[in-house]
C-alpha positions, 0 to 999 in steps of 0.5 A: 661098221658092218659085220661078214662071216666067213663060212668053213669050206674046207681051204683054210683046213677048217673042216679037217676031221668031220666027215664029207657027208656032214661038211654040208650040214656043218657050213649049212648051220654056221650060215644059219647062225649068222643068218639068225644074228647081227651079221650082214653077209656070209662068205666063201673063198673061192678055191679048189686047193687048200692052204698053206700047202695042197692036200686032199683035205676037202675044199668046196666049190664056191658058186655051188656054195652060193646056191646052196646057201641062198636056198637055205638062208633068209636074210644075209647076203652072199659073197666070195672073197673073192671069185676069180676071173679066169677060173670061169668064162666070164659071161658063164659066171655072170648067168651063174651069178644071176640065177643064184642071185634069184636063188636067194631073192637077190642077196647075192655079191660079186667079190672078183679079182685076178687070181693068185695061187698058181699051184691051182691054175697050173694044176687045173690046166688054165696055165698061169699068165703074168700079172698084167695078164690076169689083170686085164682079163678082170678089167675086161671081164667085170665089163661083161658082168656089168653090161650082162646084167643090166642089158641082158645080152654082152658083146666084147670085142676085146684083147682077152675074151670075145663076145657077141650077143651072148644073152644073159636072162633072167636078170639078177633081181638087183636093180643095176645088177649084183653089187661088185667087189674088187678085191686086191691092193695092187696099186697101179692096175687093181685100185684104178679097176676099182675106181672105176667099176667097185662099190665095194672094195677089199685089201690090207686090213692093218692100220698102215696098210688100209691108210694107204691102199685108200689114198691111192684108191682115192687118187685112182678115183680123181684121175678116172673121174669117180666118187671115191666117198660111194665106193664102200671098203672092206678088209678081212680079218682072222680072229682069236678073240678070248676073255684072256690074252692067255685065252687068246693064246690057247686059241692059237694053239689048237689051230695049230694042233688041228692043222699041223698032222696035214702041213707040218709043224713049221707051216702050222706056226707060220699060219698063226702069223696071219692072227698075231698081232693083228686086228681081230686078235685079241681079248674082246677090248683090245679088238674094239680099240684096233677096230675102232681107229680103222673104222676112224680111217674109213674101213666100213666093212670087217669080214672077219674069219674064225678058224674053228668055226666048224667044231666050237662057236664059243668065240663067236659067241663072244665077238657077237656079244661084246665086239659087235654091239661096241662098232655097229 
């Protein structure tokens, strides 16, 4: 299995209580971390308000995360779980995503989707199209990164973005250009997207749902006639890992202290529906077990999201000590 690492950026109220003039240098040296340890990539969302509800708590800009991260890191890739398409003009993002792929000596992935929260679109003036909308604009748009970034110029002539001759230079160093990640379970438009442009894709991460996202994403791959076996999937996972399942617990609960002055007490419990019960949390064994029977059903890739990164990395510590070396 291969091994992500979400950076704190502020979305998830994971840098609640540190001072902006600090926020950098704290995302800055947890990308170090990783970078100096067994993960193979870190990772941002890319949001502009923060969740489960909008505050004016802090939330960074994801592409202006990647370039700083490429100029400040070595060897781990670079991703966004996951870029959306209609927040940028596709064929901007694209020589976004060139030059930060130079940046960083080309480490950089293309994590792309739909988009979803609409309190952000409509607060951002983009509106907030129906699903088959936005769906075909990531269609259309991950046809012009693909042919930007080998060709070096991109025309579309398309229902929803249209281009000509829009020239994309330098080239991303990647040969082929920058690896493309679907990211989403939509069954009927998003898995046959990624069926037929993903190397990587990313969705349910419970043992049920990943069995049936791949047999459908396998079944979208024969009807469009490519090879579901190149096709790397990856799910997200959020982790409360302690020595103790009473560890584990305590955990949880100062998630909840941390974020409930901002969300209140009802949506602060809510959030630790997304840790309970769930793969990554666990005491150290009983996350291996959970992990070990999706890595038996195809789930090649964990990017996994510690929600305390920012202010302790004892739990860190201890999924890289004793969760890591039992998968890689």
């Amino acid at each position: 299995m291969r091994f992500g690492l979400f950076v704190p950026q502020g979305w998830r109220l994971d840098l609640v209580g540190i001072d902006p003039a600090e926020q950098w240098a704290v995302m800055r040296d947890v990308a170090r971390r990783a970078d100096e340890g067994p993960w193979e990539s870190v990772w941002v969302y890319d949001h502009f308000h923060t969740v489960p509800q909008p505050t004016d708590e802090a939330c960074h800009e994801a592409w202006t995360l990647m370039a700083a991260l490429g100029a400040v890191t070595e060897r781990v890739r670079l991703g966004q779980m996951c870029t959306c398409m209609s927040y940028r003009n596709p064929v901007y993002l694209a020589k976004v995503a060139a030059t930060c792929d130079i940046v960083s000596g080309g480490r950089v992935e293309m994590g792309i989707g739909g988009g979803w929260y609409e309190h952000e679109w409509r607060a951002y003036g983009y509106g907030f199209p129906s699903a088959g909308v936005r769906l075909g604009m990531l269609d259309e748009g991950v046809q012009i990164m693909r042919q930007a970034w080998t060709e070096g110029r991109a025309t579309l002539h398309g229902k929803h973005y249209q281009f000509d001759g829009a020239i994309v230079r330098p080239l991303p160093l990647q040969e082929g250009g920058i690896p493309l990640w679907i990211a989403g379970g939509g069954e009927k438009v998003t898995l046959k997207i990624a069926a037929k442009y993903a190397r990587y894709t990313n969705f349910d991460g419970t043992l049920e749902g990943f069995t049936r996202k791949s047999e459908l994403l396998a079944g979208h791959c024969r009807d469009v006639g490519t090879d579901f076996d190149a096709i790397t999937r990856s799910a997200n996972y959020n982790v409360a890992i302690g020595a103790t399942e009473a560890e584990v617990e305590d955990r949880l609960q100062q998630l909840k202290a941390r974020i409930a002055p901002f969300v209140g007490e009802e949506r602060a419990e809510a959030q630790l529906g997304g840790f309970r019960g769930l793969p990554a949390c666990g005491t150290p064994e009983q996350i291996v077990e959970k992990l070990r029977k999706l890595e038996a059903a195809g789930m090649a890739y964990g990017i996994f999201y510690f929600p305390e990164a920012a202010y302790d990395r004892s739990g860190i510590e201890l999924f890289e000590r004793e969760v890591v070396p039992a998968l890689s």
